[in-house]
PAMIZA-403167 format. One record per atom (N, C-alpha, C): residue number from 1; chain; atom name; x, y, z. Coordinates in Angstrom, 1 decimal, padded with zeros to 4 digits. Example, Ala and Ser with C-alpha at 12.3 -4.5 7.8 and 13.67 -1.06 7.14 Angstrom:
REM residues 2
1	A	N	013.2	-005.7	007.8 $
1	A	CA	012.3	-004.5	007.8 $
1	A	C	013.2	-003.3	007.8 $
2	A	N	012.8	-002.2	007.1 $
2	A	CA	013.7	-001.1	007.1 $
2	A	C	012.9	000.0	007.9 $
***
This chain:
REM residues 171
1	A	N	034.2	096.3	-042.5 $
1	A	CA	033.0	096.4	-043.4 $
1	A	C	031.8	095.7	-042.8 $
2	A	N	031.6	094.7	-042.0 $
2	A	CA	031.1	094.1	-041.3 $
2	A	C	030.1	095.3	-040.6 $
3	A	N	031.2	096.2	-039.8 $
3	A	CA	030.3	096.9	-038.9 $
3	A	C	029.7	098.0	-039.4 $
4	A	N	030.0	098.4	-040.6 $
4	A	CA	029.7	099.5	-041.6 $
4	A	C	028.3	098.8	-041.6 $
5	A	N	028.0	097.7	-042.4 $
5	A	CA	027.1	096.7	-042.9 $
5	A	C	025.8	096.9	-041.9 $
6	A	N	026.1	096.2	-040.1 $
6	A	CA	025.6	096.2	-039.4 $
6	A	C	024.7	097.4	-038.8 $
7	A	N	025.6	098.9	-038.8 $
7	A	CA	025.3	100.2	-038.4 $
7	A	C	024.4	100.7	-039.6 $
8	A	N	024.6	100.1	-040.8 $
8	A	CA	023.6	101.1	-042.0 $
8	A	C	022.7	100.0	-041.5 $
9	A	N	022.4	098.8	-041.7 $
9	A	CA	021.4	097.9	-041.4 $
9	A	C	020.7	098.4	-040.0 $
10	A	N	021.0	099.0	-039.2 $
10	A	CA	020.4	099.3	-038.2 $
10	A	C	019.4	100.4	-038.3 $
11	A	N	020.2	101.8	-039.0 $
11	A	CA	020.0	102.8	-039.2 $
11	A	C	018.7	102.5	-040.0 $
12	A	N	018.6	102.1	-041.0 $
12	A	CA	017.9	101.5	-042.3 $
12	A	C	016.3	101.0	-041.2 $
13	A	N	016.7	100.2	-040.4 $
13	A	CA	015.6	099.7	-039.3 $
13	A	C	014.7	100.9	-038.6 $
14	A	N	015.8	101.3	-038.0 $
14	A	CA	015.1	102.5	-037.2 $
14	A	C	014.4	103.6	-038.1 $
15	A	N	014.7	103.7	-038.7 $
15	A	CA	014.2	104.6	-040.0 $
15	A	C	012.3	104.2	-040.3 $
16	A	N	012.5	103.1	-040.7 $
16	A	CA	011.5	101.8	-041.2 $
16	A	C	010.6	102.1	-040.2 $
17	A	N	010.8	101.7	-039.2 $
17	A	CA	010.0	101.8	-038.0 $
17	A	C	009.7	102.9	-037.8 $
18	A	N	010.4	103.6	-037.2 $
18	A	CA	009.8	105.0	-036.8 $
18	A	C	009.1	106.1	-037.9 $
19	A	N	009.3	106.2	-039.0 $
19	A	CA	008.2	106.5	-039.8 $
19	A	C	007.3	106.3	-040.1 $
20	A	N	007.0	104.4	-040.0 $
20	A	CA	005.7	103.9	-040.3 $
20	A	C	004.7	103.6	-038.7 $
21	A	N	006.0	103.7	-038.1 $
21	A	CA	005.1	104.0	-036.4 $
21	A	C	004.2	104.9	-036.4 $
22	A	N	005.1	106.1	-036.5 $
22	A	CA	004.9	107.5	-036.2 $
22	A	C	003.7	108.0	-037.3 $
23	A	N	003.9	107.4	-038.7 $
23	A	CA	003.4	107.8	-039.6 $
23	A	C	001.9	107.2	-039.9 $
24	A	N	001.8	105.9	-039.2 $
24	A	CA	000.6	105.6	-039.3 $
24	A	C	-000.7	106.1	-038.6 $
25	A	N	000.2	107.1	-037.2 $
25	A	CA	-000.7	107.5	-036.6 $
25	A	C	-001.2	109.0	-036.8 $
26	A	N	-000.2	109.7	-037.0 $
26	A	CA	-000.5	110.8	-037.3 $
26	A	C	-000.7	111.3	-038.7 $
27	A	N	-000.1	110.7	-039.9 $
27	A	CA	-000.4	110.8	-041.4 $
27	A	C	-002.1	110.5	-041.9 $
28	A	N	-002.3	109.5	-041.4 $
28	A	CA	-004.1	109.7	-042.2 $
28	A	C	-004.8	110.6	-041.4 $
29	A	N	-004.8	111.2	-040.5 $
29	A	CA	-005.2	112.0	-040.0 $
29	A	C	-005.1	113.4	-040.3 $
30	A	N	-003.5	113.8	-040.8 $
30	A	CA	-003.3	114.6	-040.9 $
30	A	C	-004.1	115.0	-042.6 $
31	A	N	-003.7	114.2	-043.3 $
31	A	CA	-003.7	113.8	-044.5 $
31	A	C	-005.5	114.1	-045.1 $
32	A	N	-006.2	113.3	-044.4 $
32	A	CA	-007.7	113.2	-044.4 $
32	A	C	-008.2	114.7	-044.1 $
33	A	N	-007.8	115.3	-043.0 $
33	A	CA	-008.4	116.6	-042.6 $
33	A	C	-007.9	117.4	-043.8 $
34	A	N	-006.9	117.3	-044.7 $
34	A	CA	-006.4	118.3	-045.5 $
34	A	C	-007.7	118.2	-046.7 $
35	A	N	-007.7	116.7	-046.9 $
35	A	CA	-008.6	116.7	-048.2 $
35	A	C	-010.0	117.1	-048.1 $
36	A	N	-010.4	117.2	-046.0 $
36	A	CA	-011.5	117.9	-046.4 $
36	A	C	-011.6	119.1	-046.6 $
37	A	N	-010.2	119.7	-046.1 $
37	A	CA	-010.2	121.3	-046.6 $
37	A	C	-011.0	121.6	-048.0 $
38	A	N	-010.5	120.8	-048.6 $
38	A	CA	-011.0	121.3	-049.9 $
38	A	C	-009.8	122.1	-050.6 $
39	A	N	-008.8	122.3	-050.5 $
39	A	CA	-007.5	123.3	-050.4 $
39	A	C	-006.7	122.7	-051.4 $
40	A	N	-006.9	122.3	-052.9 $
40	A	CA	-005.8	121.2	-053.7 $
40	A	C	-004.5	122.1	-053.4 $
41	A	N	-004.2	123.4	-053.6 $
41	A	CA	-002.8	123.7	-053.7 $
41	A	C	-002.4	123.4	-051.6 $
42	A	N	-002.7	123.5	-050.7 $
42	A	CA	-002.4	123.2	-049.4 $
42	A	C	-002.1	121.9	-049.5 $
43	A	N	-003.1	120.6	-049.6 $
43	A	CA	-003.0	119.3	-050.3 $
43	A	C	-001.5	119.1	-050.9 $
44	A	N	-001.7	119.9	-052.1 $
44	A	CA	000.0	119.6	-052.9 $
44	A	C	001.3	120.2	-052.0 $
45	A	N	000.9	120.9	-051.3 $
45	A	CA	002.5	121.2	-050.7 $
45	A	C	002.3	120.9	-049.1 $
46	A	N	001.9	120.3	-049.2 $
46	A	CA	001.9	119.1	-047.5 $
46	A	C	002.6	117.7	-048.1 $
47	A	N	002.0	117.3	-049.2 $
47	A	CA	002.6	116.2	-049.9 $
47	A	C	004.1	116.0	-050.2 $
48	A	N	004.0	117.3	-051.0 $
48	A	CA	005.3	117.4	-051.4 $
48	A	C	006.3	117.3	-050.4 $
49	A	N	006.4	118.9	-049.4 $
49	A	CA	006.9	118.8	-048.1 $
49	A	C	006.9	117.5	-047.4 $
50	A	N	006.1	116.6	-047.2 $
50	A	CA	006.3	115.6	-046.0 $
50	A	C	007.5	114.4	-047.1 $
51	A	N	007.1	114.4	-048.5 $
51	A	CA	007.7	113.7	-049.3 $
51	A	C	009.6	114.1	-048.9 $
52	A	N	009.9	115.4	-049.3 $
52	A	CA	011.0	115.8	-049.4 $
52	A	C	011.9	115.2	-047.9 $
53	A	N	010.7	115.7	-046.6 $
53	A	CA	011.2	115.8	-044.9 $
53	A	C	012.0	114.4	-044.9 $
54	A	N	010.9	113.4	-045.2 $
54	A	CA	011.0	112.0	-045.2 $
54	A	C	012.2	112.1	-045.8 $
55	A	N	012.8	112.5	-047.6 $
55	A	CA	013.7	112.0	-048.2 $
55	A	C	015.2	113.0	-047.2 $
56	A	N	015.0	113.8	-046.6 $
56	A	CA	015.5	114.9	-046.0 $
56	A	C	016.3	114.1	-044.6 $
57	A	N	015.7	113.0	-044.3 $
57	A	CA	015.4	112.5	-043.1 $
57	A	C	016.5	111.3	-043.1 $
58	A	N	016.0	110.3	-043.9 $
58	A	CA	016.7	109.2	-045.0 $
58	A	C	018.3	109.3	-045.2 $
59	A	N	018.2	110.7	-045.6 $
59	A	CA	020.0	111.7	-045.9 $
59	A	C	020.9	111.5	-044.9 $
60	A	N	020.0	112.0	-043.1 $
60	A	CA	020.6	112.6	-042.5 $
60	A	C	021.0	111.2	-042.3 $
61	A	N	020.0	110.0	-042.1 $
61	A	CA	020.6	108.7	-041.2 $
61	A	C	021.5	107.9	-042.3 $
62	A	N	022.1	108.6	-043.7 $
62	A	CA	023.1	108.1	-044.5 $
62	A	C	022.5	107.1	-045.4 $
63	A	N	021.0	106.8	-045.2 $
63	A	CA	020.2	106.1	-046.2 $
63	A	C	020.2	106.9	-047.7 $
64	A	N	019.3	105.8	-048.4 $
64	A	CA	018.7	106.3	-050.0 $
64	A	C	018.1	108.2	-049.5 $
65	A	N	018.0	108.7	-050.2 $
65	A	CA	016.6	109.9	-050.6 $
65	A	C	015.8	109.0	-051.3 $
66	A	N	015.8	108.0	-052.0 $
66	A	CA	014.5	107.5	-052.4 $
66	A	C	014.2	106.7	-051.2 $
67	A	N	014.5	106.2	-050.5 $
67	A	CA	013.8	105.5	-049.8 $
67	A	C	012.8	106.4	-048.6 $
68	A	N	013.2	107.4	-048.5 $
68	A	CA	012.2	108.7	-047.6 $
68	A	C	011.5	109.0	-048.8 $
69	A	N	011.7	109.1	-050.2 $
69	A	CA	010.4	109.3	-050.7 $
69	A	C	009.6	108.0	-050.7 $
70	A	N	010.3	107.4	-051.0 $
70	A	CA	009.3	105.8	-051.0 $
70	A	C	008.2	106.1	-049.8 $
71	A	N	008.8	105.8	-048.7 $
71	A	CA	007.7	106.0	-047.5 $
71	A	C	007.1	106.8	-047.3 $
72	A	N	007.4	108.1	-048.0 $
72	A	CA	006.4	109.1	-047.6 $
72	A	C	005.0	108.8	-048.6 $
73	A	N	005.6	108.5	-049.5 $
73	A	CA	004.1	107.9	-051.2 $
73	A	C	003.1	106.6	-050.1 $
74	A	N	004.3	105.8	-050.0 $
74	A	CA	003.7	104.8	-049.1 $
74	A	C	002.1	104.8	-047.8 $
75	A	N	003.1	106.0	-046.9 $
75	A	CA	002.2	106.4	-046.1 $
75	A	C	001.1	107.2	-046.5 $
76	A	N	001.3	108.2	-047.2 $
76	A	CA	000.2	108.5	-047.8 $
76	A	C	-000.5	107.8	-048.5 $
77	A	N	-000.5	107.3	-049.6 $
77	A	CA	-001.3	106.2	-049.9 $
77	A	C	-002.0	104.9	-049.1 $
78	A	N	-001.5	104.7	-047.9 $
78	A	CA	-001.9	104.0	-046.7 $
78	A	C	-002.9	105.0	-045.6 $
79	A	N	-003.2	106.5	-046.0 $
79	A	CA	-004.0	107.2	-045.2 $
79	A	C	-005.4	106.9	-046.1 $
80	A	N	-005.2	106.8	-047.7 $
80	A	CA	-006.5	106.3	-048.2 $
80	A	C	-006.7	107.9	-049.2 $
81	A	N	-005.8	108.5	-049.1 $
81	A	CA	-006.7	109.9	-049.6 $
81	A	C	-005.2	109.9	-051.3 $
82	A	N	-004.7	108.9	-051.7 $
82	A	CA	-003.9	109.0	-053.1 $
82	A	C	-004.8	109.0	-054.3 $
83	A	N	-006.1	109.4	-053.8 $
83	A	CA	-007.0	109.4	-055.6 $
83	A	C	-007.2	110.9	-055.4 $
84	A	N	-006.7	111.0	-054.1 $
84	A	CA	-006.6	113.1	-054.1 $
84	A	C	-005.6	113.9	-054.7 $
85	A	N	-004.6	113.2	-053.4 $
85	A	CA	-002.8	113.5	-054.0 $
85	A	C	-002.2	113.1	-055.1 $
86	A	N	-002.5	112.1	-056.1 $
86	A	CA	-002.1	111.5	-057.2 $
86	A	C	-002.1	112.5	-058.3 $
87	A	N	-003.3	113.3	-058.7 $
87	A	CA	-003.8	113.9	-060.1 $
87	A	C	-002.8	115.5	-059.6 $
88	A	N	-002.8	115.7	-058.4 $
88	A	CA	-002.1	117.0	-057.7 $
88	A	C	-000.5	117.0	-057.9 $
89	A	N	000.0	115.7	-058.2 $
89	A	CA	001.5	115.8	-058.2 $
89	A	C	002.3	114.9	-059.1 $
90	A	N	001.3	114.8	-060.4 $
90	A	CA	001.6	114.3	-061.4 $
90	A	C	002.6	115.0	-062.5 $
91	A	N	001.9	116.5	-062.1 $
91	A	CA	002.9	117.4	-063.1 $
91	A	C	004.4	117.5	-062.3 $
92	A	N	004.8	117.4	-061.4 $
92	A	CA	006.1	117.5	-061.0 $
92	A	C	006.6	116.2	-060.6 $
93	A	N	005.7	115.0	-060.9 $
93	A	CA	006.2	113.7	-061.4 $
93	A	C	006.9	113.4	-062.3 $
94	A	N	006.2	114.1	-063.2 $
94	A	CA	006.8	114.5	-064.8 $
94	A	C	008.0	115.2	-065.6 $
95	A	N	008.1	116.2	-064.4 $
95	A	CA	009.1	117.6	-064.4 $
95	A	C	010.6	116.3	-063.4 $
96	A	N	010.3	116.2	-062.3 $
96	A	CA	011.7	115.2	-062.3 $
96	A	C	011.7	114.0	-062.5 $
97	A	N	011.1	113.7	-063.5 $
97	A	CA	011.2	112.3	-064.1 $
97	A	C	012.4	112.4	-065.2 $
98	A	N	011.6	113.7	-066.1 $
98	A	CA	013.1	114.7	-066.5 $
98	A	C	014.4	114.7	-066.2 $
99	A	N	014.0	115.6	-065.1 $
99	A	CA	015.4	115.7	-064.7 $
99	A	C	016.3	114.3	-064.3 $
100	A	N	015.5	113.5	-063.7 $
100	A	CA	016.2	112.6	-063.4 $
100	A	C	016.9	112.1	-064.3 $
101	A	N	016.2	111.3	-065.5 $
101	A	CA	016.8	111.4	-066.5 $
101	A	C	018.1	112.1	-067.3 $
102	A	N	018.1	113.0	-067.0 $
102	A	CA	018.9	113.8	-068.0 $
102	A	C	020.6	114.3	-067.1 $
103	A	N	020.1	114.0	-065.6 $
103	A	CA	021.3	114.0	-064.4 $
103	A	C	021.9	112.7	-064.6 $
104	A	N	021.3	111.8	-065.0 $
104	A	CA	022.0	110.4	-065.1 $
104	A	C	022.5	110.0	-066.7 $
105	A	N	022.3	110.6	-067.6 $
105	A	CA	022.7	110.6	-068.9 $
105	A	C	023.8	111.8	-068.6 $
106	A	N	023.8	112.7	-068.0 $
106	A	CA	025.2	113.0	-067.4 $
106	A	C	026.0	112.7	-067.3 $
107	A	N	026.0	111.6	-066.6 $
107	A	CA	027.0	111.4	-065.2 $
107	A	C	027.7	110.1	-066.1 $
108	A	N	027.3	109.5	-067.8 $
108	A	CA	027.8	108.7	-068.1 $
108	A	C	028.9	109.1	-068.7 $
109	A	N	030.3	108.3	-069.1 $
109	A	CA	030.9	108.6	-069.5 $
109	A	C	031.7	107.9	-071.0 $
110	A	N	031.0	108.0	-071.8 $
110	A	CA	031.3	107.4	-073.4 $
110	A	C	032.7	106.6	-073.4 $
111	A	N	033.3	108.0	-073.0 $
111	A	CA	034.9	107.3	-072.9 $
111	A	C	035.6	106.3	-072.0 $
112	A	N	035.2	106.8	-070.7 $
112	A	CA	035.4	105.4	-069.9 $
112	A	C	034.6	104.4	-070.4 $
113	A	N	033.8	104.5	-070.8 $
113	A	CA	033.2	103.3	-071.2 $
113	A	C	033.2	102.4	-072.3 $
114	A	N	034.3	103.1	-073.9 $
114	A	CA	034.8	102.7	-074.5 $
114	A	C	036.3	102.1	-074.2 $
115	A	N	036.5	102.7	-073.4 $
115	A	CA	038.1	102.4	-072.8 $
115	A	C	037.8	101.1	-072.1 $
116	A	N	037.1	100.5	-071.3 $
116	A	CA	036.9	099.4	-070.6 $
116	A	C	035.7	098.8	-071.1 $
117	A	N	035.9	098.8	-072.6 $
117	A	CA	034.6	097.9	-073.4 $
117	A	C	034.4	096.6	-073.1 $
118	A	N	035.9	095.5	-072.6 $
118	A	CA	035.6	094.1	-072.5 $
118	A	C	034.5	094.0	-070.9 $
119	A	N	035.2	094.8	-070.0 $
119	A	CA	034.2	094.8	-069.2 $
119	A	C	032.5	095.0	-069.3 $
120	A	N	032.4	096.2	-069.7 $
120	A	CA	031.1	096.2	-070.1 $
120	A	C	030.4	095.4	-070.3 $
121	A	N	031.1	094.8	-071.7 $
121	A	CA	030.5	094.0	-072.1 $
121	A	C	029.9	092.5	-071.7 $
122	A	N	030.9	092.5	-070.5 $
122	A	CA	030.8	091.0	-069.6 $
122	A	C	029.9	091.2	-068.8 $
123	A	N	030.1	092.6	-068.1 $
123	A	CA	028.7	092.8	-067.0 $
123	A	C	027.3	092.9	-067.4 $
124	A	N	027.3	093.2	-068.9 $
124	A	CA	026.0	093.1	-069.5 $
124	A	C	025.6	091.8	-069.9 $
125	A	N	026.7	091.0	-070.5 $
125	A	CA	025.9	089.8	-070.7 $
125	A	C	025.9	088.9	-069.2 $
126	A	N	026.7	089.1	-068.2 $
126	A	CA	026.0	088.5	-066.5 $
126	A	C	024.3	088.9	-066.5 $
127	A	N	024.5	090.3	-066.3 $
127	A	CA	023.5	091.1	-065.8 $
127	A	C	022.0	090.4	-066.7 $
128	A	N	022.3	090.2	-068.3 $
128	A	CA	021.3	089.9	-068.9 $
128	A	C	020.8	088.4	-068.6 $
129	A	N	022.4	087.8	-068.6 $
129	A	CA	022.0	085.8	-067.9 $
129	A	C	021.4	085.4	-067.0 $
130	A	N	022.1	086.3	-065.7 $
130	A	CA	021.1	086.5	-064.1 $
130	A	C	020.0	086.4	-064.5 $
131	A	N	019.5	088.0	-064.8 $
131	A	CA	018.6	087.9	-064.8 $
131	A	C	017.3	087.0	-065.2 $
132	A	N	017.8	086.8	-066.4 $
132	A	CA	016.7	085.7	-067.2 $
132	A	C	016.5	084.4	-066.5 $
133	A	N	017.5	084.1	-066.3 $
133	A	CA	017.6	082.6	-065.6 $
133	A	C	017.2	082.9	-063.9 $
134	A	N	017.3	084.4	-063.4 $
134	A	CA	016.4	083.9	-061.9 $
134	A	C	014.9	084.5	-062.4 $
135	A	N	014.7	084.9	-063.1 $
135	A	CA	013.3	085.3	-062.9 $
135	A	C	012.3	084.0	-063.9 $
136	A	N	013.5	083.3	-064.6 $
136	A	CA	012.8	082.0	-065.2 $
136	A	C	012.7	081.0	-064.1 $
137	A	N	013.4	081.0	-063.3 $
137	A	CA	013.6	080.3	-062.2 $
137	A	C	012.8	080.5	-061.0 $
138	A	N	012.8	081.7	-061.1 $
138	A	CA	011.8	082.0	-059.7 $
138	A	C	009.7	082.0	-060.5 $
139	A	N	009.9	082.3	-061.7 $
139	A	CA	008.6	082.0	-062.5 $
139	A	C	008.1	080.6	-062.6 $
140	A	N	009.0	079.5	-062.8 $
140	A	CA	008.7	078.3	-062.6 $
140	A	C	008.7	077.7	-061.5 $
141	A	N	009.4	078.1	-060.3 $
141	A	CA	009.0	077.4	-059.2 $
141	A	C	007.9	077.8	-058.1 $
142	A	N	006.9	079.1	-058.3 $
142	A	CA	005.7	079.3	-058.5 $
142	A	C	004.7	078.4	-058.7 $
143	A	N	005.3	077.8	-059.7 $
143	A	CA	004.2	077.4	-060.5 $
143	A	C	003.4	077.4	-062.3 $
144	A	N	004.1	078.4	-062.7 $
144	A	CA	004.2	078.9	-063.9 $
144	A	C	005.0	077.8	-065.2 $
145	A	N	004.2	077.4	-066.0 $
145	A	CA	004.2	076.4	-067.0 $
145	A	C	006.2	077.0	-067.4 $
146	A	N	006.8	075.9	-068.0 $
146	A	CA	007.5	076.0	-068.6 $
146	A	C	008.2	077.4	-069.9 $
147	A	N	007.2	077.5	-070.5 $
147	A	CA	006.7	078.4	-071.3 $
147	A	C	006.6	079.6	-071.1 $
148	A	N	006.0	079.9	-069.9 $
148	A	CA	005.8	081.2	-069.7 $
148	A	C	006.7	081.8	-068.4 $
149	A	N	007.5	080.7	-068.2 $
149	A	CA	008.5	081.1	-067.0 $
149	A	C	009.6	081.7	-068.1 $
150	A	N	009.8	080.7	-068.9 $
150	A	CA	011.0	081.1	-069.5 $
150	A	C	010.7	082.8	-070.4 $
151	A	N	009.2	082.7	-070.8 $
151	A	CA	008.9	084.3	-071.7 $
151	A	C	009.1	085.1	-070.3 $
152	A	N	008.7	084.7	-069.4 $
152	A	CA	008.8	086.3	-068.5 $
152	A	C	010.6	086.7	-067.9 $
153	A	N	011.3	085.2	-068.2 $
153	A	CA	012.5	085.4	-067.8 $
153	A	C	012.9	086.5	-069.0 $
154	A	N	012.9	086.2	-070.4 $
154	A	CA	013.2	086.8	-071.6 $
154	A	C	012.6	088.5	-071.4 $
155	A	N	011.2	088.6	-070.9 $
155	A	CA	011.0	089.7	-071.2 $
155	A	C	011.6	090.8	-070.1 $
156	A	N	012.0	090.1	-069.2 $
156	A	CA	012.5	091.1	-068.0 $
156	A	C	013.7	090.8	-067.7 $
157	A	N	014.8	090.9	-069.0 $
157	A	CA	016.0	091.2	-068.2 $
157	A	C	016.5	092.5	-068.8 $
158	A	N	016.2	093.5	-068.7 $
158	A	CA	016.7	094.7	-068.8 $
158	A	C	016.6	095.4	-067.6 $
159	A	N	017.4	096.1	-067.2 $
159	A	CA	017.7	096.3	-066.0 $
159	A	C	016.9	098.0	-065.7 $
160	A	N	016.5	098.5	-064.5 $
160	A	CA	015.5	099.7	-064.0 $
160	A	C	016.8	100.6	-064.3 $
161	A	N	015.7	101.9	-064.1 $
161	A	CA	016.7	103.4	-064.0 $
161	A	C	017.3	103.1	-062.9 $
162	A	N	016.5	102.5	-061.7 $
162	A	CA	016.9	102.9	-060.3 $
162	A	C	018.5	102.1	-060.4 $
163	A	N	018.9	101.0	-061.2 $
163	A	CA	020.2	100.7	-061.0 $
163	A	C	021.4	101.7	-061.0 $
164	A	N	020.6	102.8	-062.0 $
164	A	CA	021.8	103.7	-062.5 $
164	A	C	022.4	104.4	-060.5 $
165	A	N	021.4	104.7	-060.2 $
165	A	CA	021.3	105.3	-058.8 $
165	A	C	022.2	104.5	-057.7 $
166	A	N	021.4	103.0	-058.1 $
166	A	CA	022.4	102.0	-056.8 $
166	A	C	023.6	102.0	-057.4 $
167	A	N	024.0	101.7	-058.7 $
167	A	CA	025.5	101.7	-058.9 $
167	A	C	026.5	103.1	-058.4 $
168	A	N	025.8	104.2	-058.6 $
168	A	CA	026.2	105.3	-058.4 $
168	A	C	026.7	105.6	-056.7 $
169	A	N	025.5	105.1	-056.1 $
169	A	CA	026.0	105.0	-054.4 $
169	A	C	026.9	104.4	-054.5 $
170	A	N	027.0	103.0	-055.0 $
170	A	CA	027.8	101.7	-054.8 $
170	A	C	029.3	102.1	-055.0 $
171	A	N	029.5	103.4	-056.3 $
171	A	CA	030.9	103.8	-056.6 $
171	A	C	030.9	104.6	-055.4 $
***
């Protein structure tokens, strides 16, 4: 497992690098010349496209697909031209925000999940304790009054969508 660990950690690197290498040289350039096109639908499917390649890319080296889209948002928004691309790919922001949704309300299972209720229920009250207590913990040693370490610990321990995703790899 060690070297499982090591080889994705590598992979994960080279990835990192060579897209923000490669990407910082040739993406605002590319990116800028599009917006002076003037071309919004050319604009939206360069975006899209370099979004997917990236998440396409990510796949092949056994990484996230979010993390190839991550970096492709990234780099474009690092070319300077995301008050272009933003309003352009908001509607199919929206369209798989959907679906995401509703693929992961899927994939749950009522019954396993009634069937192994004690667990559940333990990993949610960890999941809720962690949390509060590191983010009250990491809010107060900031700097952050007593008071307001402990409200932001309170208000953020509910856990992201994206967990549904890591647990799902993780199985």
């Amino acid at each position: 497992t060690g070297q499982v660990l090591l080889s994705t950690a590598g992979r994960l690197v080279l990835l990192v690098v060579a897209a923000v290498g490669v990407g910082l040289l040739l993406v605002p350039r590319l990116f800028r010349g599009l917006v002076q096109l003037r071309r919004r639908e050319t604009l939206l499917v360069t975006s899209v496209g370099f979004c997917f390649a990236l998440a396409l890319l990510a796949r092949a080296q056994g990484l996230s697909v979010a993390l190839g889209a991550f970096l492709a948002g990234a780099l474009i928004s690092e070319a300077g031209v995301s008050r272009h691309v933003e309003p352009l790919v908001e509607p199919l922001r929206d369209m798989f925000t959907g679906i995401f949704f509703v693929s992961i309300g899927m994939l749950f299972d009522p019954a396993a999940a009634l069937a192994a209720w004690p667990l559940v229920l333990a990993l949610t009250a960890v999941v809720l304790a962690a949390k509060s207590v590191g983010v009250a913990v990491g809010s107060f040693l900031t700097g952050q009054p007593v008071r307001t370490a402990v409200q932001a610990g309170m208000s953020l321990t509910q856990i992201g969508e994206f967990s549904f995703v890591l647990a799902t790899v993780g199985a």
